[in-house]
N, C-alpha and C positions, 0 to 999 in steps of 0.2 A: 525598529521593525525593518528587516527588508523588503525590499525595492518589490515590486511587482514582475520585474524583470528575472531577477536575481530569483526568486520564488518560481518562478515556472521555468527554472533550469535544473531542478531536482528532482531526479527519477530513481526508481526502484524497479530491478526485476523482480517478481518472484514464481518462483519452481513450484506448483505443486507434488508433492512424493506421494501422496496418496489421493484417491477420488473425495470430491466433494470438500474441498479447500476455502473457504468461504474469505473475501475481502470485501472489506465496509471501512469507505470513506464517512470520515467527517469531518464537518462543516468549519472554517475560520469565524471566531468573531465571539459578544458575548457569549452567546448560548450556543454549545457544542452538539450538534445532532450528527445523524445519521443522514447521508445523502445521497449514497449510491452502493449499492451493493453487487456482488458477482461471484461467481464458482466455477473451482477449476478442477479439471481431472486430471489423474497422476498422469505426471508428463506435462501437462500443458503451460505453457509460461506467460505472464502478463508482464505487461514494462507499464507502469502507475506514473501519474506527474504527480507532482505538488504544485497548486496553482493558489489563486488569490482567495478562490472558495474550500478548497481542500486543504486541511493544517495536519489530519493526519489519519491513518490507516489503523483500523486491527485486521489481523490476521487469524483466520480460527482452524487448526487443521495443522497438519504438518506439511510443512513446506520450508525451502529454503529461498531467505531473502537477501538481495544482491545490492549493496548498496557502495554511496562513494569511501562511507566509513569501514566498512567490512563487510563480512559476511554474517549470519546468525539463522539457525534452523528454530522455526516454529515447532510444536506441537510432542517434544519432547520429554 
């Protein structure tokens, strides 16, 4: 597993292309919930961390995400 450290060095832009772009965080550990939710309008951009609580993101909507692996458009 990594480090705690190493964990909240990972970030994500993403672009919303259209209104009402919805991101939901969820939770690290055994049971995977939902923890935080938010909506973007076309144009708007959010930069997301990955921390010791958050293991991973959906994306619902179309939008382009910016990551250290590439690039990749939602809602296609």
């Amino acid at each position: 597993m990594e480090s705690s450290k190493e964990t909240q060095q990972k970030y994500i832009a993403i672009k919303a292309l259209e209104n009402g772009v919805t991101i939901i965080g969820l939770t690290r550990g055994k049971d995977t919930k939902f923890h935080h939710s938010e909506k973007l309008d076309k144009g708007e951009v959010m930069i997301a961390q990955f921390t010791e609580h958050t293991s991973a993101m959906k994306i619902r909507g179309k939008a382009e995400i910016f990551t250290e692996y590439g690039n990749v458009q939602s809602g296609t």
